[in-house]
C-alpha positions in Angstrom: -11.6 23.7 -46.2 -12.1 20.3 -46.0 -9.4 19.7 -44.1 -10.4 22.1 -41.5 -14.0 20.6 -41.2 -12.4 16.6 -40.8 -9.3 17.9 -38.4 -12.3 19.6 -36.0 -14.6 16.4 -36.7 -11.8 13.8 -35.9 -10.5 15.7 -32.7 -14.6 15.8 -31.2 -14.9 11.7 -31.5 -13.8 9.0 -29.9 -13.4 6.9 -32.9 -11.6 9.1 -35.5 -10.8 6.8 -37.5 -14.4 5.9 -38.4 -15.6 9.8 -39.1 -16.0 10.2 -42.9 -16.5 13.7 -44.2 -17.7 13.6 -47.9 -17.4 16.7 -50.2 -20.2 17.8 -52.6 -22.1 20.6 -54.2 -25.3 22.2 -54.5 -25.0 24.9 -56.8 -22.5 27.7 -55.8 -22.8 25.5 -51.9 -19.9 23.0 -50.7 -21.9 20.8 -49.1 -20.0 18.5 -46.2 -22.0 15.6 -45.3 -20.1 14.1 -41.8 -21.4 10.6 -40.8 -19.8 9.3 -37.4 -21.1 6.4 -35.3 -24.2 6.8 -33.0 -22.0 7.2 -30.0 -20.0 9.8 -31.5 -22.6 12.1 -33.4 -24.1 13.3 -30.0 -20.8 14.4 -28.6 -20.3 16.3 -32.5 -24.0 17.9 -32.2 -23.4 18.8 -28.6 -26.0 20.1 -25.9 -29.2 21.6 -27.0 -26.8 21.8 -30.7 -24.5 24.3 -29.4 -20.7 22.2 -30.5 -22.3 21.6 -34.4 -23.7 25.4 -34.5 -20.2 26.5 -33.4 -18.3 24.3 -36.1 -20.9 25.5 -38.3 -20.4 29.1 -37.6 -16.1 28.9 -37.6 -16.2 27.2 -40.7 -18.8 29.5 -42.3 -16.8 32.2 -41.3 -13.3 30.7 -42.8 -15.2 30.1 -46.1 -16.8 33.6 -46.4 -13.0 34.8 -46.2 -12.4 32.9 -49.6 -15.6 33.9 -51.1 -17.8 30.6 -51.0 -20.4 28.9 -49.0 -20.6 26.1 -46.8 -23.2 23.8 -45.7 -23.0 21.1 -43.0 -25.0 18.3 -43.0 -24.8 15.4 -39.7 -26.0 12.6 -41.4 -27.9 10.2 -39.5 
């Protein structure tokens, strides 16, 4: 899963190489906190939020398939 969630991140910036997606949990949650530079993280939230709900929603969706929960955090 986290593989799917950096592949998606990394394609959105124009810096890939300085996206860092960290793993963690919060109870029965995996919690993937993505930190990208400033003049990336608009691009990954998108207009009025709309890029970040998506990614939010296709990767909830992959993780319901194996049975677990996902958060994702943009960290600021």
């Amino acid at each position: 899963m986290k593989r799917l969630v950096e592949t998606i991140v990394r394609r959105l910036c124009d810096e890939p190489a300085s996206a860092k997606i960290t793993e963690g949990f919060e109870g029965r949650t995996v919690v993937y906190d993505i930190d990208v530079p400033e003049n990336d993280r608009g691009r990954l939230i998108g207009r009025e939020g709309r890029t970040i709900r998506a990614l939010r929603a296709f990767v909830s969706a992959a993780a319901v398939a194996q049975g677990k929960r996902v958060l994702i955090r943009v960290r600021d």
